[in-house]
C-alpha positions in Angstrom: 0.0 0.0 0.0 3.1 2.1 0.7 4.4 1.4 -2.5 1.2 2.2 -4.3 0.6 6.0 -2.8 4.1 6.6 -3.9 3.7 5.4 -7.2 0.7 7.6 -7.2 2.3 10.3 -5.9 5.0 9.8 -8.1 2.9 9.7 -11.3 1.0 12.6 -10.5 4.4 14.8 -9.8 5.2 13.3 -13.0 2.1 14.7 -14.7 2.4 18.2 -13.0 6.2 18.5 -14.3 4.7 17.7 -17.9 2.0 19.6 -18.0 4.7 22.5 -16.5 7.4 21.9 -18.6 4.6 21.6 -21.8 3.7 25.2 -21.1 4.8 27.9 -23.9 6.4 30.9 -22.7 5.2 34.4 -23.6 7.2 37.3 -22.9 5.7 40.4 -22.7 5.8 43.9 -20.5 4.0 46.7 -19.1 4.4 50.0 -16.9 3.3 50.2 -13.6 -0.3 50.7 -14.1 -3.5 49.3 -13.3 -5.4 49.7 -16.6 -2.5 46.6 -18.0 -2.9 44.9 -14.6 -5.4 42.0 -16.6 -2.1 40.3 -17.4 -1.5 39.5 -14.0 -5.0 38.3 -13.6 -4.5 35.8 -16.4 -1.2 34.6 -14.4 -2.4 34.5 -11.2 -6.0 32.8 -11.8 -4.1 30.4 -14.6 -6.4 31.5 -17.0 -4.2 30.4 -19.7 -2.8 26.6 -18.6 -0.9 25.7 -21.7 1.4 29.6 -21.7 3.9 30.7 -18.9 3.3 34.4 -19.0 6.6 36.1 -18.3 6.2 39.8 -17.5 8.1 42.5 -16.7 7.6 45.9 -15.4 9.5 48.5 -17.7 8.7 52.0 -17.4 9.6 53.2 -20.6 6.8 52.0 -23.8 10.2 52.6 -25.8 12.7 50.5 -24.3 9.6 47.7 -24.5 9.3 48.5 -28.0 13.1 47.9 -28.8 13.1 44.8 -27.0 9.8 43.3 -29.3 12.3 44.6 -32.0 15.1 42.2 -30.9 13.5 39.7 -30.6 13.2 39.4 -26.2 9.6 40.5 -25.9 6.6 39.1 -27.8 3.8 41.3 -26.6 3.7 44.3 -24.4 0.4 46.7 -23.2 0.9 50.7 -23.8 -0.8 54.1 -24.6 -2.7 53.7 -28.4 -0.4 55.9 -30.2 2.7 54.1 -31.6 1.6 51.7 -34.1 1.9 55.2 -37.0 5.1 55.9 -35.3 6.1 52.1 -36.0 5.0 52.1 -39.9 6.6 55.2 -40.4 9.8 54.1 -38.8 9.9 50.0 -40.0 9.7 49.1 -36.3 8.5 45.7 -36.5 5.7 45.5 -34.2 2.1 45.9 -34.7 -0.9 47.4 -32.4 -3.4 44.1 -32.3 -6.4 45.7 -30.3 -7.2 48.7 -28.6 -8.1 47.8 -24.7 -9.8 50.6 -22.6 -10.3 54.7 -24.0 -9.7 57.2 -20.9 -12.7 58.3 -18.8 -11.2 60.7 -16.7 -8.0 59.4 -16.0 -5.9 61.5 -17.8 -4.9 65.4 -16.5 -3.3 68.5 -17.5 -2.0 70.4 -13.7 -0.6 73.5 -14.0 1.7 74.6 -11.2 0.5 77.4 -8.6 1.1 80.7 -9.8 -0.1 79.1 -13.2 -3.9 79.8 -14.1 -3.9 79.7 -18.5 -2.2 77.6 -21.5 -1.4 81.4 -22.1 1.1 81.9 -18.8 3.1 78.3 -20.0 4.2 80.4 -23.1 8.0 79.6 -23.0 7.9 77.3 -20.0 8.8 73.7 -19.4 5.9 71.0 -19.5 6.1 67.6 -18.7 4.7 65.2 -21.0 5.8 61.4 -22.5 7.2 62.8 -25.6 6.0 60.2 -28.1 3.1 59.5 -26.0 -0.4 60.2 -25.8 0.5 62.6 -22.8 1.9 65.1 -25.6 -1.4 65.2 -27.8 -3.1 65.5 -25.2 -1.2 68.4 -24.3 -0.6 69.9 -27.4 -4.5 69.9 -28.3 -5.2 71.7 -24.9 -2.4 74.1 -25.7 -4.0 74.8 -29.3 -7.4 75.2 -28.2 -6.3 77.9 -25.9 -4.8 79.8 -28.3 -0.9 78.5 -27.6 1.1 76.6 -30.0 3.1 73.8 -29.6 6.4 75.8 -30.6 5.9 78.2 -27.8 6.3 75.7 -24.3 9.3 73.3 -24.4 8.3 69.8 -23.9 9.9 68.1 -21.2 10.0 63.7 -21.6 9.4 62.3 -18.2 7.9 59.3 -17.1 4.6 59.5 -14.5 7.0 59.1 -11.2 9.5 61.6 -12.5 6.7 64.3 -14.1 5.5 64.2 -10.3 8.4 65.4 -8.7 9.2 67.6 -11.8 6.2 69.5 -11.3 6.2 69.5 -7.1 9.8 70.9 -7.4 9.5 73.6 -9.7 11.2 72.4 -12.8 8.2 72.4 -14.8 5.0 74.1 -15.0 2.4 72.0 -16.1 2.3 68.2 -16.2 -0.2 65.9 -18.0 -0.5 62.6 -15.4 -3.1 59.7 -15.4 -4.0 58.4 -12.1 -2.9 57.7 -9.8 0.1 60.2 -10.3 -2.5 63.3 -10.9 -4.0 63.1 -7.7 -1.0 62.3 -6.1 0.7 65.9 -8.0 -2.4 67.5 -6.7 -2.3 66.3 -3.1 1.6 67.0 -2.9 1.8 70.4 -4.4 -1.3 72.9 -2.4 -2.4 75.2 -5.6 -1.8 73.3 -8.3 -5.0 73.4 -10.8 -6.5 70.9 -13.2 -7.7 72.5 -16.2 -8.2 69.9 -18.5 -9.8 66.4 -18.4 -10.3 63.2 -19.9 -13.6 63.7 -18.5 -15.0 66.2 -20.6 -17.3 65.6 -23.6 -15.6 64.9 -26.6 -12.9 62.9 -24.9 -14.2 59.4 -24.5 -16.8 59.8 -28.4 -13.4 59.8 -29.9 -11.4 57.4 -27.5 -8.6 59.0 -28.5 -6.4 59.1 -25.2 -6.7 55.0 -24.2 -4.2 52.1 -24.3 -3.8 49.2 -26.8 -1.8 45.9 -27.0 0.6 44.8 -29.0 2.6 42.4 -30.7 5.9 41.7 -32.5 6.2 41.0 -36.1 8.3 37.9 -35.7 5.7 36.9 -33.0 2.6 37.5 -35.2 4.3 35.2 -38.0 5.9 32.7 -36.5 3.4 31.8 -33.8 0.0 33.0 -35.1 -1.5 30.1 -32.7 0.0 31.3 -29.7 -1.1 35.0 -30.5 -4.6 34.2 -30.4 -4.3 32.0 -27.4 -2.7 35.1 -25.7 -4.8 37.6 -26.5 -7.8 35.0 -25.2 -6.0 35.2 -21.7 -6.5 39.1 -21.7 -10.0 38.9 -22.7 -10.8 36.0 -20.2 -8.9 38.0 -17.5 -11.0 41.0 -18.2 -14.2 38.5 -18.0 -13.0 37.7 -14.8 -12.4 40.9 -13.5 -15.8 42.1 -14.9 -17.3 39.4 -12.7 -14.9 39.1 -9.5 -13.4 43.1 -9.1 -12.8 43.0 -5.4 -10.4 39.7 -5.8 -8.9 41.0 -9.3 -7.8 44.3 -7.8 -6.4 43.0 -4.9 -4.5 40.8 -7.6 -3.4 43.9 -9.7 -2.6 46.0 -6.2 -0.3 43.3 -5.2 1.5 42.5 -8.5 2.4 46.8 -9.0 2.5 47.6 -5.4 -0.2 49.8 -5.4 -2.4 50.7 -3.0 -5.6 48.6 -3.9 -7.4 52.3 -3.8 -4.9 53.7 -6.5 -6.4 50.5 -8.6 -9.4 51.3 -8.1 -9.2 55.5 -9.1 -8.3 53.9 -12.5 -10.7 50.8 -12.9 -13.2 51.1 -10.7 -14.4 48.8 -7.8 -17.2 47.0 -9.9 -16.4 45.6 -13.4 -18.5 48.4 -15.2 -17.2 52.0 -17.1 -15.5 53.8 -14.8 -16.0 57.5 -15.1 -13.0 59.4 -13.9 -10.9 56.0 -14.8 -11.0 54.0 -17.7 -13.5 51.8 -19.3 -12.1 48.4 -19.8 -13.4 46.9 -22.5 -13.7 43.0 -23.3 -13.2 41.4 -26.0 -16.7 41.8 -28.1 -16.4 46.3 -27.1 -13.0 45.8 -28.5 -13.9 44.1 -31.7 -16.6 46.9 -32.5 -13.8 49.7 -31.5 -11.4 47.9 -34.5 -14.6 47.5 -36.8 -14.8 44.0 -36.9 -18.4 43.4 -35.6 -21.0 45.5 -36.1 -23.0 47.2 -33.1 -23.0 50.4 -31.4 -20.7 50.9 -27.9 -21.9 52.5 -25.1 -21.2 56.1 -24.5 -21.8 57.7 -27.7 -18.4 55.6 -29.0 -18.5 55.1 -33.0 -18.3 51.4 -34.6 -14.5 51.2 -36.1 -13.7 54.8 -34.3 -10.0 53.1 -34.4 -9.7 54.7 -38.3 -10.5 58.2 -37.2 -7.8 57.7 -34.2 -5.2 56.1 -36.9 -5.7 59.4 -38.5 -5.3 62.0 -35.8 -2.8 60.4 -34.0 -0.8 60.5 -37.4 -1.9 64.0 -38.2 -0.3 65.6 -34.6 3.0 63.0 -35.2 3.6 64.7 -38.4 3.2 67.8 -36.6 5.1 67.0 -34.0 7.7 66.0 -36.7 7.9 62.3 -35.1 7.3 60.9 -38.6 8.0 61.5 -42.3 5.2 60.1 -44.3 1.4 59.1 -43.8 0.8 55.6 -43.9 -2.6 53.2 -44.4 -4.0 51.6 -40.8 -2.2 48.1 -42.1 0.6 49.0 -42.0 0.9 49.6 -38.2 -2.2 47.3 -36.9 -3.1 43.5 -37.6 -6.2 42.3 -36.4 -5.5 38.5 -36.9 -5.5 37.4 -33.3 -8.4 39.4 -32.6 -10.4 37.9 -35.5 -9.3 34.4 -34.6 -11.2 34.9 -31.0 -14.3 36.0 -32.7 -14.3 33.3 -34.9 -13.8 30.3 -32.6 -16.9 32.1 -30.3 -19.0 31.9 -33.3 
């Protein structure tokens, strides 16, 4: 009988080790924020039991971008602004899905003393030059009368534009929580004067995150593309249905406070005004115009062309790119369709 449970035991470990060592690894990234916090979800819960999820924490988009260009990353989650940045530049890596629009989340604080775009007229801001944080700012700047060529852009990451803007060295700062409320709490004075909040933001979706996914990646493993992006979607599911749990999961994984996770996400699964609205994977496939249907929220079917468009029209104002280039050639839906049609 002794010899039996050991066998069993033995077989079982056996099994486990297997089923382990059978596992295909994924590499992708992230920065430290709750709206890419679905990830760890998918680890954690085991959402996914034939792919070992390897992620990293890197605080630049860029460096995560390099690294999917040699070949050491496979998928990372950022802001929804590189892919005409990529096609213009040969960068081989492709947006695959966009994954939340910004409901609130995002902020322009000026500095006390600071009250109009007008008073940052040859002043330092802080923005992610590259990012979504500098359109954002540039539009405010515009619609106020300012142009671009009259502040000097300053490239900080969120940790960094906080203490830049609490010590003095810039003006004005855009932030997404939690790092604008943190600016806000830490410097008495400063003002918000522009929000993600306000109408026009979220009908357009045009500050919000997307996920993507190397060229070699897409190719050579079409398969395990789809079977990734499945372990997003199902980690959003599960979220959707079991917040408290997910954002403690999400808190501990970025060492947040679970109330930091929840100024971006919410507490209950649903659209999160003054966060983000997290969408799964049938919102997403309306966004990219691959289903038809109406989102919530005044959100157009296929609003990702108009975004392809604007997004390239401020890079080539920015002088970030050279040329204009067709949606293809920075985004590949093929994952995404391969979901839809094994639900079908």
């Amino acid at each position: 009988m002794k010899w039996l449970k050991c066998s069993v035991s033995l077989i079982a470990l056996t099994l486990f080790s297997g089923n382990a060592l059978s596992a295909e690894t994924v590499r992708l990234s992230l920065f430290s924020w709750p709206g890419y916090g679905f990830w760890f979800v998918a680890q954690e819960k085991n959402l996914a039991p034939d792919l070992d999820l390897e992620i990293t924490i890197i605080e630049d988009p860029y460096e995560s971008f390099a690294l999917m260009s040699a070949g050491v990353l496979d998928v990372t989650s950022s802001t929804a602004e590189y892919a005409p940045i990529a096609a213009d530049k040969g960068v081989p890596v492709k947006m695959v899905t966009y994954t939340n629009p910004s409901y609130g989340t995002d902020k322009i604080v000026l500095a006390p003393g600071f009250e109009s775009a007008e008073d940052l007229k040859g002043e330092s801001v802080a923005v992610l030059e590259g990012g979504l944080t500098q359109i954002f700012m540039g539009i405010w700047l515009e619609e106020n009368g300012v142009g671009i060529d009259e502040v000097e852009f300053t490239n900080l990451i969120m940790d960094d534009a906080v203490g830049a803007l609490v010590g003095g060295d810039v003006s004005a700062a855009e932030f997404w929580e939690p790092f604008g409320s943190q600016a806000l709490a830490a410097l008495p004075g400063s003002t918000v004067v522009a929000s993600s909040e306000e109408p026009g933001w979220i009908e357009t979706a045009l500050l919000g995150d997307a996920m993507y996914m190397s060229d070699s990646f897409l190719e050579e493993k079409p398969e395990t593309a789809t079977r990734v992006m499945q372990a997003y979607f199902d980690a959003v599911d599960y979220w959707k249905a079991n917040p408290a749990e997910a954002n403690e999961i999400i808190a501990k994984a970025l060492r947040f406070p679970v109330s930091d996770v929840e100024k971006v996400i919410g507490s209950t699964g649903e659209i999160h005004k003054g966060g983000i609205w997290i969408f799964d994977k049938t919102q997403a496939a309306k966004y990219m115009g691959l289903v038809p249907g109406e989102l919530p929220l005044g959100l157009p079917n296929g609003q990702v062309t108009n975004n392809w468009e604007t997004v390239t029209d401020w890079w080539l104002k920015f002088g970030l790119i050279d040329e204009r280039h067709p949606l293809e050639a920075g985004v590949d839906m093929t994952p995404l369709k391969a979901i839809l049609e094994s639900t079908q």
